[in-house]
C-alpha positions in Angstrom: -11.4 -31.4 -15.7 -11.6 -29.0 -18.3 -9.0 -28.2 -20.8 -8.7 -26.1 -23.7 -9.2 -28.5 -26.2 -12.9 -28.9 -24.9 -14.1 -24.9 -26.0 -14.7 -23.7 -29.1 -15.6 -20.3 -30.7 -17.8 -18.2 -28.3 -17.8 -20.9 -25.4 -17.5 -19.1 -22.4 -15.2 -20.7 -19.3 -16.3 -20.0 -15.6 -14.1 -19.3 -12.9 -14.5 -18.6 -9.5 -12.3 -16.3 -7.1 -11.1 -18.5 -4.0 -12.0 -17.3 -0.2 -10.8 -13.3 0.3 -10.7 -12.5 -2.8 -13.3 -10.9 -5.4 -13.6 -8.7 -8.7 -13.8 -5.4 -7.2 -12.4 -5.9 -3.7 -15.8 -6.0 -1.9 -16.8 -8.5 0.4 -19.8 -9.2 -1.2 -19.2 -8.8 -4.9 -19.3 -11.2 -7.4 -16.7 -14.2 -7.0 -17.5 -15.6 -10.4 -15.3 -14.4 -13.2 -15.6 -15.5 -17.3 -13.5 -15.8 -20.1 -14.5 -16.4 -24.0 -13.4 -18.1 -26.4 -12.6 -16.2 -29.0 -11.9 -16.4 -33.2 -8.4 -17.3 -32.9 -8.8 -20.1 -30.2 -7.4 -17.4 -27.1 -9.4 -16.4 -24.3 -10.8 -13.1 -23.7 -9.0 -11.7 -20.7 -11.4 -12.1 -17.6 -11.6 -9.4 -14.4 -9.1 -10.4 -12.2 -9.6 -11.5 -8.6 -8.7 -9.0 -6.0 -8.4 -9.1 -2.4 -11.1 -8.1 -0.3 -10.2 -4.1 1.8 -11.1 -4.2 5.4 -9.9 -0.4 5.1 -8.2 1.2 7.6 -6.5 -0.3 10.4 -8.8 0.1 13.3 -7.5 2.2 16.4 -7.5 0.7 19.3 -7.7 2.3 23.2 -4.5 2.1 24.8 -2.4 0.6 21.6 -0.8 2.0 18.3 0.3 0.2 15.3 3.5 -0.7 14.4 5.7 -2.3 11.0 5.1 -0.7 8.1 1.7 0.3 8.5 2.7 2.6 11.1 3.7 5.3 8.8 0.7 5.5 6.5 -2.3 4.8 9.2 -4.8 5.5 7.1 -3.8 2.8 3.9 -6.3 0.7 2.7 -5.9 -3.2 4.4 -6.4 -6.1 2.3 -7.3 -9.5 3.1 -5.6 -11.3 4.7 -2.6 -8.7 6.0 -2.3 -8.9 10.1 -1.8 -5.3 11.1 0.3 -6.0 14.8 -0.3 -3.1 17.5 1.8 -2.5 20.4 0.5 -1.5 23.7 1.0 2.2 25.1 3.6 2.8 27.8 2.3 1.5 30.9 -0.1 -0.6 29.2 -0.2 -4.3 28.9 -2.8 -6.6 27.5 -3.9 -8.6 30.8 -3.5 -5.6 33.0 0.0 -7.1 34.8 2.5 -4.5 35.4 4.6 -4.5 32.7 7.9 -5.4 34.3 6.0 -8.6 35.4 5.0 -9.3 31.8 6.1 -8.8 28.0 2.4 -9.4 26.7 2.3 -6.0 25.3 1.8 -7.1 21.3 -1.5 -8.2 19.4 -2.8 -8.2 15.9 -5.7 -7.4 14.2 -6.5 -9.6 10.8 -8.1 -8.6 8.2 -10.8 -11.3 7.6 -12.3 -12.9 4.2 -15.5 -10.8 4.8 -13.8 -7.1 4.8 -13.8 -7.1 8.7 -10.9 -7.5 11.1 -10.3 -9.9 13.7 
């Protein structure tokens, strides 16, 4: 383990992002983030880690989202948000009639590598 008391001036610190979460949001950008040490014995302030965008929730045949993603469709989803759909009116997920069944609810995840589930 490292601690403070083990940099000095100019020694730089590594960190790395954990799973979903990256310095500018991508999938596939960098996960390592540094800090130095600087004159007054504070660390610079590194990027910050952000949570991977999948983008928009995906549409789906048959289905439309609902919570609070149902009023702004088009905002941007972020790792690891579950955006939960609802089937259409007649609709059901197995194809039972719907007074036979209540399976009429999914979700979609968004995923660690900017995709949904």
């Amino acid at each position: 383990d490292l601690t403070a008391r083990d940099l000095v001036f100019q020694d730089v610190a590594q960190y790395e992002c954990v799973k979903g979460y990256t310095t500018n949001a991508v999938a596939s950008g960098p996960k390592v983030v540094q800090a130095t040490c600087t004159a007054t014995g504070e660390f610079s302030e590194p990027p910050a880690c952000r949570a991977v965008i999948c983008g928009a929730a995906p549409t789906t045949p048959h289905g439309t989202v609902t919570g609070p993603l149902a009023k702004t469709p088009q905002a941007l989803v972020r790792y690891p948000t579950a955006v939960p759909y609802q089937c259409l009116t007649g609709y059901t997920l197995d194809g039972s009639p719907r007074y036979v069944t209540d399976n009429t609810e999914f979700s979609r995840k968004c995923t660690h590598r900017g995709t949904f589930s």
